[in-house]
N, C-alpha and C positions, 0 to 999 in steps of 0.2 A: 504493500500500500504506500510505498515512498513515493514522494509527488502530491498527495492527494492529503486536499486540507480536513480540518478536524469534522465540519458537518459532511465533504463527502466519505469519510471513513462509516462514520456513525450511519449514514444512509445503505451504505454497504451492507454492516454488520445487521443491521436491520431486514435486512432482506433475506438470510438464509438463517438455515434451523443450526440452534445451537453456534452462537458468534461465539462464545469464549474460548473453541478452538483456534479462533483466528487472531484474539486480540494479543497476547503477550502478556510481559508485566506481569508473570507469577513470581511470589516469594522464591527468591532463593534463584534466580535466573540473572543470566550475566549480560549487563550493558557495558558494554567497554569506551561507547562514545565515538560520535562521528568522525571527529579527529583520531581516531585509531591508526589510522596507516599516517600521519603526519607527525605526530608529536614522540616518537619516537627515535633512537639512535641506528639500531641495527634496522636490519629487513622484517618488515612484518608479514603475516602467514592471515588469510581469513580461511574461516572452514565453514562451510554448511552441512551439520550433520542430519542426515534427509532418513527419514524413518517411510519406507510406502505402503503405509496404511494410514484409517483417521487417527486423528488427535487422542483420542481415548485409547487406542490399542499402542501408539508406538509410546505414551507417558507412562505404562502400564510395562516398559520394557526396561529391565536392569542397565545392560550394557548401552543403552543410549544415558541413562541418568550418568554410567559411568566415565563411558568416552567425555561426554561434555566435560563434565569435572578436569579428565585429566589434561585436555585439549586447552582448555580456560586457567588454567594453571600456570601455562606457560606466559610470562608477560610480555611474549610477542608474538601471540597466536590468540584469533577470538575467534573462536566458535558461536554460531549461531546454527537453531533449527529450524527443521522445516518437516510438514509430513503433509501428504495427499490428501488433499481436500475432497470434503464429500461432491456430490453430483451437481446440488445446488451451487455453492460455489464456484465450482469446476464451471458449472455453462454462465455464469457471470464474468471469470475471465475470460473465457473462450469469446464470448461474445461483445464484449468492451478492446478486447484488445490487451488486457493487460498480464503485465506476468505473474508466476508466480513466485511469492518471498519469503521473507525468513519472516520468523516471529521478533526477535530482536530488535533489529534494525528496518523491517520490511525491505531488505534488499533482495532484487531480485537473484537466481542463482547463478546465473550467466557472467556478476562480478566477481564469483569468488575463486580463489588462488584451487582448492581444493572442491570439492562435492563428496562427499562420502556418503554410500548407504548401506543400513545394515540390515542383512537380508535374513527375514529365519523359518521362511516358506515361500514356495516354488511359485502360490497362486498370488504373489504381490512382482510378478513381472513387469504384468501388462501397465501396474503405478510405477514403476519405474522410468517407463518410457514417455509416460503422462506428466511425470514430473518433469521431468527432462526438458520434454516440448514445449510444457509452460513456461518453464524457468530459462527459456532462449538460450540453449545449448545442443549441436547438433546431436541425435540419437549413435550414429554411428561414430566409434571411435576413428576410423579412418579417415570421418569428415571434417574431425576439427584442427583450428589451429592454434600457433603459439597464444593467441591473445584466449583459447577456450578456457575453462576450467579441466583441471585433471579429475576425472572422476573415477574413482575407489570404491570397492566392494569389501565389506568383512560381514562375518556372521558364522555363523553354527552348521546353513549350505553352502559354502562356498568350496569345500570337500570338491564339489562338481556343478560349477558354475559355469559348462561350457555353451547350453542352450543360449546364456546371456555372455559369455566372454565377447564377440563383435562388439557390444557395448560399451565395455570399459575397457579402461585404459590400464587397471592394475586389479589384484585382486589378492588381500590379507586372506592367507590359511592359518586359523588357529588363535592365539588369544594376542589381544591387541595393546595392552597395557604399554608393554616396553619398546613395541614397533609401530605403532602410532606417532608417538615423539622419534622417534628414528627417522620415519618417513618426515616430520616436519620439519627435522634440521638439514635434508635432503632438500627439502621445499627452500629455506634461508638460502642455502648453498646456490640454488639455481638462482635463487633470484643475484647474489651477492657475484656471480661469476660468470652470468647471464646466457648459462646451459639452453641450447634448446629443448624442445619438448623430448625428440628423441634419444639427445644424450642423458637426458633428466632419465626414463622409462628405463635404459639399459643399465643406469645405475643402480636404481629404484631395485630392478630384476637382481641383484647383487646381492641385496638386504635378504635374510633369512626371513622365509614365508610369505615374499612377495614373488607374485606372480602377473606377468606381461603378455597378455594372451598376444598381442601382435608379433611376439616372437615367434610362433608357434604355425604349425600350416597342419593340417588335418588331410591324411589321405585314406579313402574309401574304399572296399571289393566291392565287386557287382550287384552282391548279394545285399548294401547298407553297411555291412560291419566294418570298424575301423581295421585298416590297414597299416596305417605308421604315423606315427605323431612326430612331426618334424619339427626339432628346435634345441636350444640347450642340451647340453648333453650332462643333465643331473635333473635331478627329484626337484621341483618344491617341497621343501620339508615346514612342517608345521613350525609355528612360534608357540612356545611352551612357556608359562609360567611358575617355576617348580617351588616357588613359598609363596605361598597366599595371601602369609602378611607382610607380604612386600607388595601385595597387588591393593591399586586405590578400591576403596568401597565409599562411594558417596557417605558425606556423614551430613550435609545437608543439602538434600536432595531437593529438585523444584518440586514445588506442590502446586498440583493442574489447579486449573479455575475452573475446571468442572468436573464432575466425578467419571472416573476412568474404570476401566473393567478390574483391574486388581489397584483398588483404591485402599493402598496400605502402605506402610514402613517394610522396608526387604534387606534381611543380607543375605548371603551365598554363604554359608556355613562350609561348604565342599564342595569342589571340580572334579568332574570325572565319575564313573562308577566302574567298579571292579564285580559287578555281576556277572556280563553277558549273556543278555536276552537278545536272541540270533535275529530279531526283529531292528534292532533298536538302533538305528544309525548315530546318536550322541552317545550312546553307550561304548560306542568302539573309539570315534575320532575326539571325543575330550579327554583319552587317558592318559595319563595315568589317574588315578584317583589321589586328589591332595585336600588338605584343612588347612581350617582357619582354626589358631587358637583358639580356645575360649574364651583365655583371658580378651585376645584381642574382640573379640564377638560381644563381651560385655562392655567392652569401653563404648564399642560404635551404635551399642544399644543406649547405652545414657545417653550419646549424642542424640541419637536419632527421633529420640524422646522428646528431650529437651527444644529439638528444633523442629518438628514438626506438627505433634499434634494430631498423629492417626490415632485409633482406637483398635487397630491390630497391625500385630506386628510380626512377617511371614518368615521362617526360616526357611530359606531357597538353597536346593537342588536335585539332581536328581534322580538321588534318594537319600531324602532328611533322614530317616531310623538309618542310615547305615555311617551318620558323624560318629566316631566314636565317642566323646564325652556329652551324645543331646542328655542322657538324662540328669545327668549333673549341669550343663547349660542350662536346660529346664529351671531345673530345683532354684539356680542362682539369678536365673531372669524376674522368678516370680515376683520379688522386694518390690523390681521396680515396675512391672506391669500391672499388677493385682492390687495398689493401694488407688491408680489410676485407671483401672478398670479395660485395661489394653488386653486386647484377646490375643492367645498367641497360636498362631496357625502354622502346622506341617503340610504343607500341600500334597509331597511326596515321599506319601508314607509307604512301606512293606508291612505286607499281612503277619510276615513270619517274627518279623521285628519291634511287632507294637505289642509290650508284656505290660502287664497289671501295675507296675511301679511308674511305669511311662503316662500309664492311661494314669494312673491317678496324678500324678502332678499337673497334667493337662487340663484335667477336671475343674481345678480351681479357678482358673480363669472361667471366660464365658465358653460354651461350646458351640464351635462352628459343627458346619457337619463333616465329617470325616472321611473321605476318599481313597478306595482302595482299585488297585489294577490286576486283577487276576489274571485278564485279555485273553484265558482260553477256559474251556469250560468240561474237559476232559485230564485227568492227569499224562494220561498218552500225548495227547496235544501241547501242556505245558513242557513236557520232555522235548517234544520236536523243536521248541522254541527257546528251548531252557529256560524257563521258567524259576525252575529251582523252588516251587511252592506245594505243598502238599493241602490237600483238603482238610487235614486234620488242623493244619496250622492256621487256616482260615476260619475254621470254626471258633478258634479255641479265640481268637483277636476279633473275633463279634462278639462270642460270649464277654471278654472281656471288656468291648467298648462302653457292648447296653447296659455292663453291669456297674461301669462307672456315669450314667447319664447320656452318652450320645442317642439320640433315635432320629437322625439323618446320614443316610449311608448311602454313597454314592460307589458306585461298581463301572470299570472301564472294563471292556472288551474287545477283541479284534475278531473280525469276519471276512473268511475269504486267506486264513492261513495257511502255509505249503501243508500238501495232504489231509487237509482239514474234509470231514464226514459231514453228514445229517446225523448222524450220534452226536459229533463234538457240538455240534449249534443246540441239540437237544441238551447235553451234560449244561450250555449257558444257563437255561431256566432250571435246571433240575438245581445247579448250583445255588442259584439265587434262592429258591425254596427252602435250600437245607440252611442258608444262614437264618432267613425268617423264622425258623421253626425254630432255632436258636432263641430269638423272641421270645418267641409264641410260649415256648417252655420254663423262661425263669418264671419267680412266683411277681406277680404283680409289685409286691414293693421293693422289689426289686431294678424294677426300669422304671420308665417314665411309660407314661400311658400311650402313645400313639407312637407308630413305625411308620417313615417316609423312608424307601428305597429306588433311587434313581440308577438305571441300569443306563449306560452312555454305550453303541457301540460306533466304531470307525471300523475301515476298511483297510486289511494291508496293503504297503505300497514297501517295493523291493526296493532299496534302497545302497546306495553304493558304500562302500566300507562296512560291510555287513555279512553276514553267513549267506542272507536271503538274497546277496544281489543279482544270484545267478537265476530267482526263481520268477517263475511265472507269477503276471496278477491278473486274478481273473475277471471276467468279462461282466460289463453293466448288469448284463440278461442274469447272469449267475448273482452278481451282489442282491438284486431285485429281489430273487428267487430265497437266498440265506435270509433279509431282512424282513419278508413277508412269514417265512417259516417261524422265526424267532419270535415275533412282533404275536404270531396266533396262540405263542408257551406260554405268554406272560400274561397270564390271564389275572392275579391277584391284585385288587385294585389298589392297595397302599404301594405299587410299584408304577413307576411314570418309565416310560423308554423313549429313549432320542437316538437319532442314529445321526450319519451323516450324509452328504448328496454322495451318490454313484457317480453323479458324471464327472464331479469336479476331483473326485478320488479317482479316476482313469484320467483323468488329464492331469493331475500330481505326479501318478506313476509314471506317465511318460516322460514329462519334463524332469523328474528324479535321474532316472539313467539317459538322460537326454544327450544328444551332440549339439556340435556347430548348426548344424542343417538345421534346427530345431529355429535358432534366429530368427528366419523369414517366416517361420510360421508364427512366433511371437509378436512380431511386426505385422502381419495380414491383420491376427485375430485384437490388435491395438487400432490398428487403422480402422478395423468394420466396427469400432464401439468395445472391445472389451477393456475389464476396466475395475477394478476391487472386488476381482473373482476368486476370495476368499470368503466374500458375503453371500452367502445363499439367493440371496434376491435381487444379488447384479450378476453373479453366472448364467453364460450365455449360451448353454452348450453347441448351439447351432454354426454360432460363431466358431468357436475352436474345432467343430467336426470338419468344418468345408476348409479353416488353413491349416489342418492335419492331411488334406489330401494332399499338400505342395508334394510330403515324403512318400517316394513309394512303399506301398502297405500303411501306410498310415499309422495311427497309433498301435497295433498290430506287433508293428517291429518291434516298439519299445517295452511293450509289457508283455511278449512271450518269453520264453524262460530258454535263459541266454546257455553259451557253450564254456566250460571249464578251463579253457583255453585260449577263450577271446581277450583280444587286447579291449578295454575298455577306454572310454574318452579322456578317467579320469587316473588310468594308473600312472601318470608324472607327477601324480602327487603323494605326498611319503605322511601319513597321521599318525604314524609310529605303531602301526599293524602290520603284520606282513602278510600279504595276498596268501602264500601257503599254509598259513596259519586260517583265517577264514576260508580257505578249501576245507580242510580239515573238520574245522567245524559242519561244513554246508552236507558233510559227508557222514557226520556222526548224527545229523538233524535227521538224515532221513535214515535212516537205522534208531531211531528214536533214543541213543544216549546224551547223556546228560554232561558239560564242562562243568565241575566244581567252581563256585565263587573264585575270586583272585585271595579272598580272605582265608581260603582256606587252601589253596594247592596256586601256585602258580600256573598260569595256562599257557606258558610260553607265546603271548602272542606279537612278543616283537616290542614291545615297550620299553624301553631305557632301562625307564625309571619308576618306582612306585610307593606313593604318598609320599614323605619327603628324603626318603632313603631310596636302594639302589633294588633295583625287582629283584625279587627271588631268581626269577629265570634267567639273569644276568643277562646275555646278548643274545640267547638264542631267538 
């Protein structure tokens, strides 16, 4: 909105639903001043850290609270945001003419030195390129020049960002705390020594975990499948951060102006998980598994107290029961939650891991409702998946929840898994029955009077760095078929079910093990209107079926179940797993054994390092 005087803003904000995504000026957000790039000695750095989803979903994300923090830290780099605007908005500039800008300064994106977005699903493409367009920057990286912004990718997909590599111009694998500032003193250097864009990228591509798609040339067999990745001749290897409490945790974090989908105080208590659930794509590419002190955990809890003013306060990741010290964290958070009445939430509990001591410390605060992931509904199936979860251990952490007070119990599931039956979608409801009855059988003063159980399912989607990448995902007509079946078990009415859309779950799977080719089709299905095709009711599927036909077989290729052998798009990149290692597994999934925890046997899968000492499985 720079240019535009105070009643035409106000006439603006006026006009679409929910302005306080667009105004600015929340607590705790960073103005640096017009004079920024002037009144300084050295080279200044601006960044636009670009979040592509609405307002509520990208304030609701950690590592954008965090990047800011550490970007704005520096006092000759100012960070400002930006995230995709809803529809409304969207045809307000589309049709004025104007661009799109930061929150900050309302500067368009097209001024800044840097654009960074952090990406952490496949179906916020098509906002990528919307922002782009708006913010006066060409979409293709080929087409810009010295005067464009450099624009940057990190996030949790970027494992295999090559459906989007045309687009950008670099691309962070892996955690960004210490290669974020890396990349900025890179940024001072060009400006200070007046590097072209290209000599900037080849140095850039130097920096551990960054990655230059322009280096790179893609060749094809007849058949679609990759033939040879031409470029560099080494790994992108991941950026790893092996002490946690060396890594920033916002301690006074912006607070939205309007309420956000995880409208709470958060830290990351632990990186990584040392389970391996053969599903699980963050399971394998954030290893090794590391902590946060506790001590360090309580300090940033006083802070975060003191300075904001939630009413719950979430311990993130992903999986809370497996910090070693939560239940003494617990025990020591309470003083200062429970005299202010702050609820403390595990998002990412284990069935096997929530005992009677945990639940009751929990208890004394307020209770949320409690969510657990079984995601298979047979113990055969949990095996194929590793799971690592017995039915008895599920019972026995319902019995314990109700007996401490919960009576909202949320249940995830997955449908559509490698060799998944009509028994295993049957064992889903059979499941959910037998924790009810778990209920149903303590003595009334014992619970609380009413049982709300929400069964949630999604759809698998193969995913790269993973046992399953090799496996097929099955077709609409089959998800239709599982979700109709399930949906007829669940007959008991204190149980609600949600599932998610089929179509936009075959178009995740594709773009998950997606290529280069994949570009043009992202670009068709942006140009014919798609557009926040993570919301249900702006998925188009019509749109992405007709620019699926660019590839021959269409989405076809990408979610039939791939060859043992194939080179894939994304193996020049190194997440500290080794490919032989997930064969192994992909091979013991279907013989239905089971990998032990990293907590209890080393899996040799190729990780350095583990937690903040050296893996048991040393280099193998």
């Amino acid at each position: 909105m720079m240019g535009m005087d105070e009643a035409g803003r106000r006439a603006l904000l006026r006009a679409v639903r929910k302005p306080g995504r667009y105004t600015g000026g929340e607590r705790n957000s960073i103005d640096k001043g017009a004079d920024f790039l002037t009144d300084g000695q050295g080279p200044r750095v601006t960044a636009a850290l670009c979040f592509p989803d609405l307002y509520e979903i990208g304030m609701s994300n950690l590592a954008i609270q965090i990047l800011y923090a550490i970007l704005n830290r520096d006092p000759d780099t100012f960070c400002q945001r930006c995230f995709a605007p809803d529809l409304d908005m969207r045809e307000i500039l589309k049709s004025r003419g104007m661009p799109l800008t930061t929150l900050e300064r309302g500067q368009p994106l097209s001024e800044f030195d840097l654009v960074g977005f952090s990406l952490h699903y496949e179906l916020a493409y098509t906002a990528v390129l919307d922002m782009l367009d708006l913010g006066g920057i060409p979409l293709w990286a080929q087409d810009r020049g010295e005067d464009d912004p450099l624009v940057i990718a990190g996030g949790p997909i970027t494992c295999n960002l090559e459906p989007m590599a045309p687009f950008f111009d670099a691309i962070l694998l892996g955690d960004g705390e210490e290669a974020v500032p890396e990349m900025i003193g890179l940024v001072k250097e060009k400006k200070q020594q007046g590097l072209g864009r290209q000599a900037f990228l080849e140095h850039l591509a130097g920096i551990k975990g960054f990655y230059v798609p322009s280096l790179y040339k893609e060749h094809y067999l007849p058949d679609g499948r990759l033939s040879q990745l031409e470029g560099p001749d080494r790994k992108v290897t991941k950026r790893l951060i092996l002490d946690l409490d060396q890594a920033a945790m916002p301690e006074e974090p912006i607070i939205p102006n309007i309420e956000v989908v995880h409208d709470r105080m958060v830290m990351e208590v632990l990186r990584g998980c040392a389970r391996g659930c053969r599903f699980c794509q963050a399971g394998f590419t954030y290893r090794p598994l590391r902590e946060r002190s506790k001590e360090t955990l309580l300090a940033t809890a006083g802070k975060l107290i003191a300075e904001t003013g939630y009413d719950e306060l979430g311990l993130l990741s992903l999986s809370t029961t497996d910090y070693s010290q939560l239940e003494s964290l617990v025990r020591e958070l309470l003083p200062l939650t429970e005299p202010r009445h702050i609820n403390l939430s595990l998002p990412s509990l284990r069935l096997d891991a929530f005992d009677f001591d945990l639940a009751k410390e929990m208890a004394r605060t307020r209770r949320a409702g409690l969510t657990f992931a079984p995601e298979a509904g047979t113990q055969r199936l949990r095996d194929v998946i590793n799971k690592n979860l017995s039915e008895e251990e599920m019972t026995r952490a319902a019995e314990t929840a109700f007996r401490n007070g919960w009576d909202r119990l949320k249940l995830y599931f997955m449908l559509g898994l490698p060799t998944e039956t009509d028994q295993d979608v049957e064992g889903i409801a059979s499941l959910v029955n037998r924790l009810m009855a778990v209920w149903d059988h303590l003595p009334r003063e014992e619970r609380s009077k009413r049982l709300n159980v929400t069964v949630s399912t999604s759809f698998f989607i193969p995913k790269p760095f993973t046992p399953f990448q090799w496996s097929r995902q099955i077709s609409p007509e089959e998800m239709a078929g599982k979700q109709k079946q399930l949906a007829a078990l669940l007959k008991d009415r204190r149980v609600s079910f949600r599932w998610n859309d089929f179509e936009s779950a075959r178009l995740e799977g594709v773009l998950s093990r997606g290529d280069r080719r994949l570009a043009d089709v992202i670009f068709q299905a942006w140009q014919q209107g798609a557009y926040l095709d993570a919301w249900h009711e702006h998925f188009q599927a019509d749109i992405w079926q007709q620019a699926l036909e660019l590839i021959p077989g269409g989405s076809s290729f990408y979610t039939s179940q791939r060859d043992l052998d194939e080179l894939f798009p994304w193996d020049h990149m190194d997440v500290g797993v080794s490919k032989a290692f997930l064969k192994r597994e992909w091979e013991k999934a279907g013989l239905g054994q089971v990998t032990p925890s990293c907590y209890d046997l080393c899996s040799a899968c190729g990780s350095q390092v583990y937690r903040t000492g050296v893996c048991p499985g040393g280099s193998l």
